[in-house]
C-alpha positions in Angstrom: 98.6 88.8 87.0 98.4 90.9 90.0 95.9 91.1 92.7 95.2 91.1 96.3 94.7 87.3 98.3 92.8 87.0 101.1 90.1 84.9 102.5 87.5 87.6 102.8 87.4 90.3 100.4 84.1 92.4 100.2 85.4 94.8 102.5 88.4 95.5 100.2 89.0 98.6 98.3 92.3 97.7 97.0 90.9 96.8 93.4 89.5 100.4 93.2 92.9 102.1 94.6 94.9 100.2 92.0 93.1 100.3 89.2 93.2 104.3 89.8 97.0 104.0 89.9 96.7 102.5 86.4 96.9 98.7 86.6 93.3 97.9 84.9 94.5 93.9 85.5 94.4 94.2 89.3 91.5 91.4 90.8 90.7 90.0 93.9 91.4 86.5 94.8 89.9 84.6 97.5 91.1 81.6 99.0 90.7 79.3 101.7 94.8 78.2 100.9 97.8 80.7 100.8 99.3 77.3 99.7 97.3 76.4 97.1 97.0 79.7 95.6 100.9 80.3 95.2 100.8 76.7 93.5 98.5 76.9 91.1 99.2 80.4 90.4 103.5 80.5 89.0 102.3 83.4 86.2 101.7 86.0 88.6 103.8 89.3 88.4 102.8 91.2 91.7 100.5 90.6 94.6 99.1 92.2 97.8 98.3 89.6 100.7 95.7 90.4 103.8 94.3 88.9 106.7 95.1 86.0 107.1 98.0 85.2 105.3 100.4 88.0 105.9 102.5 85.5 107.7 101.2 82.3 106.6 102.3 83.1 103.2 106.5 83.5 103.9 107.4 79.9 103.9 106.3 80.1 100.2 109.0 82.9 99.0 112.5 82.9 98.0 113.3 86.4 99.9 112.0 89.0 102.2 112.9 92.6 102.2 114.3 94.0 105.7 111.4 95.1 107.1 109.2 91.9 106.1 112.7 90.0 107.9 112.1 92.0 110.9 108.3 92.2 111.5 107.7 88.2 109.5 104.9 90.0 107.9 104.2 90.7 104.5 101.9 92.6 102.2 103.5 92.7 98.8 104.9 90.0 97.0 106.6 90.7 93.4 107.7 88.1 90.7 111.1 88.8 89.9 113.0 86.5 86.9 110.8 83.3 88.8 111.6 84.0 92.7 108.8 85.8 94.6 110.1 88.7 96.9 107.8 89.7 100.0 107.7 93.1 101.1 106.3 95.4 103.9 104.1 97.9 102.4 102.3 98.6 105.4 105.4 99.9 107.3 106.0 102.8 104.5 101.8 103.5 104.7 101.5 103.4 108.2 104.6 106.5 108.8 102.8 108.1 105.6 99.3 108.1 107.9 101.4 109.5 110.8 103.1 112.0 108.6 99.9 113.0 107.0 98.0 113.3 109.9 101.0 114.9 111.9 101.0 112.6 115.0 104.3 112.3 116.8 105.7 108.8 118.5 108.7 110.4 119.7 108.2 110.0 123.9 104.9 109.5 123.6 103.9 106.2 125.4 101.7 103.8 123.2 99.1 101.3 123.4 98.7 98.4 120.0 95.4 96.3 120.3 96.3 93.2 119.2 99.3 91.1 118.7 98.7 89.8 115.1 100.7 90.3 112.1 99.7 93.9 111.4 100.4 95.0 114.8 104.2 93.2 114.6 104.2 95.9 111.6 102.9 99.0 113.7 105.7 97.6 116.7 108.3 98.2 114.6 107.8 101.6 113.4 106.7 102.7 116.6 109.7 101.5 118.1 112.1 103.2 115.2 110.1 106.6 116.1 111.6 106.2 119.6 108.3 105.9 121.7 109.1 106.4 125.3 107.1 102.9 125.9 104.9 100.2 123.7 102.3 97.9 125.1 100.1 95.2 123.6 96.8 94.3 124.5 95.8 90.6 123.2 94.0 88.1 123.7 96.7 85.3 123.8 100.1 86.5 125.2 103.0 85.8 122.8 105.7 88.2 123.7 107.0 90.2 127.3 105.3 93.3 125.6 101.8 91.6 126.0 99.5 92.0 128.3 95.7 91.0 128.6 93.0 93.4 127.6 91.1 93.3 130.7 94.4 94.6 132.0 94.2 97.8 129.9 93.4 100.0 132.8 97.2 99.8 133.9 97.6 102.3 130.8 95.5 104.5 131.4 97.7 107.6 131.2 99.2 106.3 128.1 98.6 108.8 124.9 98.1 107.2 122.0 96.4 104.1 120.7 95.9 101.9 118.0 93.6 99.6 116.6 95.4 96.6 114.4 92.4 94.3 115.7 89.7 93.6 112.9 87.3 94.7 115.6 83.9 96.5 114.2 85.3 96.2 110.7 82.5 95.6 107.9 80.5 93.6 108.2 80.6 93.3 112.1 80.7 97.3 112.5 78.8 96.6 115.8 81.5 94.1 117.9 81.6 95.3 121.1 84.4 98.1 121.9 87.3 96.1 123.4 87.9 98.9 126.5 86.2 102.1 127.2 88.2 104.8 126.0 86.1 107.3 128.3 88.6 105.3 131.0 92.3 107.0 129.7 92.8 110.1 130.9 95.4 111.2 128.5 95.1 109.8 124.9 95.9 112.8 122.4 94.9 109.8 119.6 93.3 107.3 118.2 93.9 105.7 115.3 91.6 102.8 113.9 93.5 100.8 110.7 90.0 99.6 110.1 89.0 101.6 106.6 85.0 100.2 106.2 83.6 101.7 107.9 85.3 105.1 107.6 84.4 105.9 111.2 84.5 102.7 113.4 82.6 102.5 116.6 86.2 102.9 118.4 86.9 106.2 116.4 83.5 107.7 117.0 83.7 106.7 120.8 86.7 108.8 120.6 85.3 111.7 119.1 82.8 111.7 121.9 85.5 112.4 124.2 87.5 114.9 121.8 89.9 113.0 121.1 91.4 113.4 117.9 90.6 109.8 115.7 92.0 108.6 112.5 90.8 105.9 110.2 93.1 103.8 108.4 92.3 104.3 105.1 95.7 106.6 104.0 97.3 103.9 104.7 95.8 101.6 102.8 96.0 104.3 99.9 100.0 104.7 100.4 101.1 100.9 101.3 99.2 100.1 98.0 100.8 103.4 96.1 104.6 101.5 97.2 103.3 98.3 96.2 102.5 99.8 92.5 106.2 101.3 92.5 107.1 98.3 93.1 105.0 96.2 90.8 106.1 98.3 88.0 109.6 100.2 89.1 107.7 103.4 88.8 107.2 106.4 91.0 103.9 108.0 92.0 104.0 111.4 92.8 102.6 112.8 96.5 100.1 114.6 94.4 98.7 112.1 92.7 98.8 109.7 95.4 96.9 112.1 97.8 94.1 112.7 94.9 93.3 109.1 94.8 93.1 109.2 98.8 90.5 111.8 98.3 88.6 110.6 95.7 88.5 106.9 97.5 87.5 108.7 100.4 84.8 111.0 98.8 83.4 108.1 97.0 82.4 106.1 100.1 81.0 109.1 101.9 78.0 109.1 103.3 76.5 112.9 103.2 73.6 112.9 105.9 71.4 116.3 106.7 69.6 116.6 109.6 67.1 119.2 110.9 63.9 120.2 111.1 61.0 119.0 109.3 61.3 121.9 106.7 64.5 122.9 106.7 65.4 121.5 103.0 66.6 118.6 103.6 65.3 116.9 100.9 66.5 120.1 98.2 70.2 120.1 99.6 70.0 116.2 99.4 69.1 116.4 95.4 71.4 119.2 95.0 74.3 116.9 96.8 73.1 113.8 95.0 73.5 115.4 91.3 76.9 117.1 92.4 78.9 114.0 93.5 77.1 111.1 92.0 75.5 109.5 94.9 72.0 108.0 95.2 69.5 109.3 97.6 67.8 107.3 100.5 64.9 109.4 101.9 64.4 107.5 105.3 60.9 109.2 105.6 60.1 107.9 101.9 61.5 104.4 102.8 59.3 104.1 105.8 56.3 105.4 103.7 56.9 102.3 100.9 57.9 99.7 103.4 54.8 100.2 105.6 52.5 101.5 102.6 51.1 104.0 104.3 51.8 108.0 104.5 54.0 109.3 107.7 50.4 111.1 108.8 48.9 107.6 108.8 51.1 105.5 110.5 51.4 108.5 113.2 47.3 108.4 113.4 46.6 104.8 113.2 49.7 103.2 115.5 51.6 106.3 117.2 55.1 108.0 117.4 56.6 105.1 119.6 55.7 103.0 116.0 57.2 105.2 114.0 60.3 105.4 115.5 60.8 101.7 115.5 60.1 101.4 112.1 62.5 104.8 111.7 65.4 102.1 113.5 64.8 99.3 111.4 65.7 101.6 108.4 68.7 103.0 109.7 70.0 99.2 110.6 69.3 98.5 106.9 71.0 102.2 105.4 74.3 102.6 107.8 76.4 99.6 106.5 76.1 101.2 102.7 78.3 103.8 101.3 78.1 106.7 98.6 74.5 107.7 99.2 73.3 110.7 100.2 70.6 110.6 103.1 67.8 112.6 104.1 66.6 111.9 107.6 63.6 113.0 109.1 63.5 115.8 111.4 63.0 113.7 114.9 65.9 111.3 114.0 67.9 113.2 115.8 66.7 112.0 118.8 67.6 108.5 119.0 71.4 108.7 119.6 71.8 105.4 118.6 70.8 106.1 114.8 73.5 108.9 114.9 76.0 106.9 115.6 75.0 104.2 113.1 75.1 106.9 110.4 77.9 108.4 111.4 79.7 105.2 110.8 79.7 105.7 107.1 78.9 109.0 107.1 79.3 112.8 107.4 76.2 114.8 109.5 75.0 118.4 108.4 72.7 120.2 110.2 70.7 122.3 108.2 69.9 124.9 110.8 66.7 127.1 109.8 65.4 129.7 111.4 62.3 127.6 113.5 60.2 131.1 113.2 60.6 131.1 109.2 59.2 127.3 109.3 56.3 128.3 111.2 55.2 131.5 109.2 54.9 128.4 106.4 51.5 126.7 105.2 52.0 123.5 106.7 50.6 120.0 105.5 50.8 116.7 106.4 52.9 116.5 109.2 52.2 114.7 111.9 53.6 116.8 115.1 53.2 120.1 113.4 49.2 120.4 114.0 50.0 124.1 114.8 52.7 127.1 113.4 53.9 127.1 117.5 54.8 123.3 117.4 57.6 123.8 115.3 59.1 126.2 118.0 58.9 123.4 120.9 60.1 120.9 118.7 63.4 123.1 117.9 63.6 124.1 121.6 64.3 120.7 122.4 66.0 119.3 119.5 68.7 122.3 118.6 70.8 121.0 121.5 70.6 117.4 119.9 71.2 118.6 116.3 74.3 120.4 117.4 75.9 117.7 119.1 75.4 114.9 116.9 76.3 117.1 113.6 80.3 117.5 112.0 79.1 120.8 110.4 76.4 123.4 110.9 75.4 124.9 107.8 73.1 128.4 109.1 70.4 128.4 106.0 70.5 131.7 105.8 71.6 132.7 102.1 70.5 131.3 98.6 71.0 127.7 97.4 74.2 128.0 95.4 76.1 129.7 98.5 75.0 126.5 100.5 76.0 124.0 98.3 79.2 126.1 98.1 79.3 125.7 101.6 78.8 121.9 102.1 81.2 121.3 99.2 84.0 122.8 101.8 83.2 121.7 104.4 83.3 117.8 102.6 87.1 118.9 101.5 87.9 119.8 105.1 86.8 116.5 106.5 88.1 114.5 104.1 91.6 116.9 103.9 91.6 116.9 108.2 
């Protein structure tokens, strides 16, 4: 028997990253009793543990490896001849995320939110890296390296910082940001170990401020890759390892377009769909079957202001889900609140027509493009918008297959960054 044990599990992609290491038998188990479960439960081989039994689990096992001694935090359990070992996967997948994504500790000064049992994990490692200092922002002070959170903006010129909170982790993407990163004036990083979604409010909130953000989900990948070796005394090549990052990765991807009405958003989007495997969500087509009436309609009988509610409501519906592919009308782009909701899950390309091509079209049906010269006004004041909000401009000025081509890359360099 192996699995992971938790008390809430639909956010988990362990079962996924194990059974593409190879062990088909991995399941999730959910319980409201770390001491119950290990009871009833003597024939299992190998186990993961998460939130919120890391710890609570350790008065039921025979031995701890060094790192699970140090941090009283553990991850892993294995079966061995009747006496059940706790590890510290997280440790090894935590320097494998900082290796991968070739962040530095050494002298850098850094900020841990939270004080749980993950962040005893991160402490550790970024103490063995040799940071020049390490803080922790709680909420209940258990140590002399604890301070407050309201207290945060005594580190301001810290340079790194690091989310072991379950803050704005599915499915409460939208808590409230714990401190306004616009306030440090140094940070070089963020990382988030929150994996779903991909791009939490903190990272994105980063991004805003061009500051490099990292998700935790190679982590994830590699503490679960040491807990296989372990499992089964087996080793899992970096290539392999990497490949299942990627396809985890790829297969939770959202791949939104943007642009103007016209630009071929809805061809690149069944193009995209067919290519990876992902179902589309048309949010102009949802709005049209939800209100049963055509976009000219509801435009004509209740106005734009109408429209973009309704436009809202679908977003708040689409953002939590993963693996689509999503066509978004062209004024979305507008409400800057929407972006970042999709942006959560998702990947934004800008398909950037030529506005003079669009209006040399025979136009029909659409509501704020009465005349050919509309379509200029409305790029003139939504090219800035569509360039900020978007990861990757894709200039429609080529044939189809050189586009896709195009978007494919650009996917692999996101995904590979």
């Amino acid at each position: 028997m192996y699995g992971l044990v938790g008390q809430n599990l639909k956010h988990s992609f362990s079962k996924e990253i194990h059974r593409l290491l190879g062990n088909k038998s991995y399941e999730l188990f959910s319980t409201n009793s770390i001491k119950d479960f290990i009871k009833e439960n003597h024939n299992l081989s190998g186990i993961n543990v998460t939130i919120p039994y890391k710890t609570d689990i350790i008065p039921y096992l025979d031995d701890l490896d060094s790192v699970a001694k140090e941090t009283y935090s553990v991850n892993t359990v294995i079966n061995k001849n009747g006496k059940l070992i706790g590890y510290n996967t997280d440790y090894y997948g935590l320097n494998k995320l900082l290796k991968y994504n070739n962040i530095a500790i050494k002298n850098k000064r850094v900020v841990i939110l939270g004080n749980g049992s993950v962040s005893k994990t991160v402490l550790k490692l970024i103490n063995d890296k040799n940071a020049k200092s390490v803080i922790r922002l709680c909420r209940t002070i258990r140590s002399g390296s604890d301070f407050l959170f309201p207290e945060y903006k005594k580190f301001l010129h810290y340079d790194i910082l690091i989310n072991t909170t379950p803050v704005g982790m599915y499915p409460y993407n939208d808590d409230s940001l714990l401190m306004r990163i616009k306030d440090f004036h140094h940070l070089e990083v963020v990382i988030d170990l929150v994996y779903n979604p991909l791009r939490s409010k903190l990272l994105i909130e980063a991004e805003k401020h061009k500051i490099k953000a990292v998700n935790g989900l190679y982590m994830l990948v590699m503490q679960a890759v040491m807990a296989h070796e372990l499992f089964f005394n087996v080793e899992i090549p970096s290539s392999i390892a990497n490949k299942i990052y990627r396809e985890i990765y790829l297969k939770h991807l959202n791949i939104v377009f943007v642009g103007l009405p016209l630009s071929g958003k809805s061809k690149y989007s069944k193009s995209i769909s067919n290519l990876f495997s992902k179902d589309i969500s048309d949010t102009d087509q949802i709005i049209e079957k939800e209100a049963n009436l055509s976009i000219n309609s509801i435009f004509e009988t209740y106005g734009e202001k109408y429209f973009r509610d309704l436009e809202t409501k679908v977003i708040r519906k689409l953002y939590k889900f993963q693996n689509l592919v999503i066509s978004t009308g062209g004024g979305m782009i507008e409400n800057s609140t929407n972006m970042d909701l999709l942006k959560q899950n998702g990947i934004i390309f800008f398909l950037n027509k030529d506005p003079n091509r669009i209006a040399n079209k025979t136009i029909y049906n659409r509501p704020l493009l009465k005349q050919p010269k509309n379509i200029l006004i409305l790029s003139k004041r939504r090219f800035p918008l569509y360039k900020k909000h978007s990861d990757f401009i894709i200039n429609i000025n080529f044939d189809t297959k050189t586009h896709i081509n195009e978007i494919k890359g650009h996917i692999n360099e996101y995904i590979n960054r």
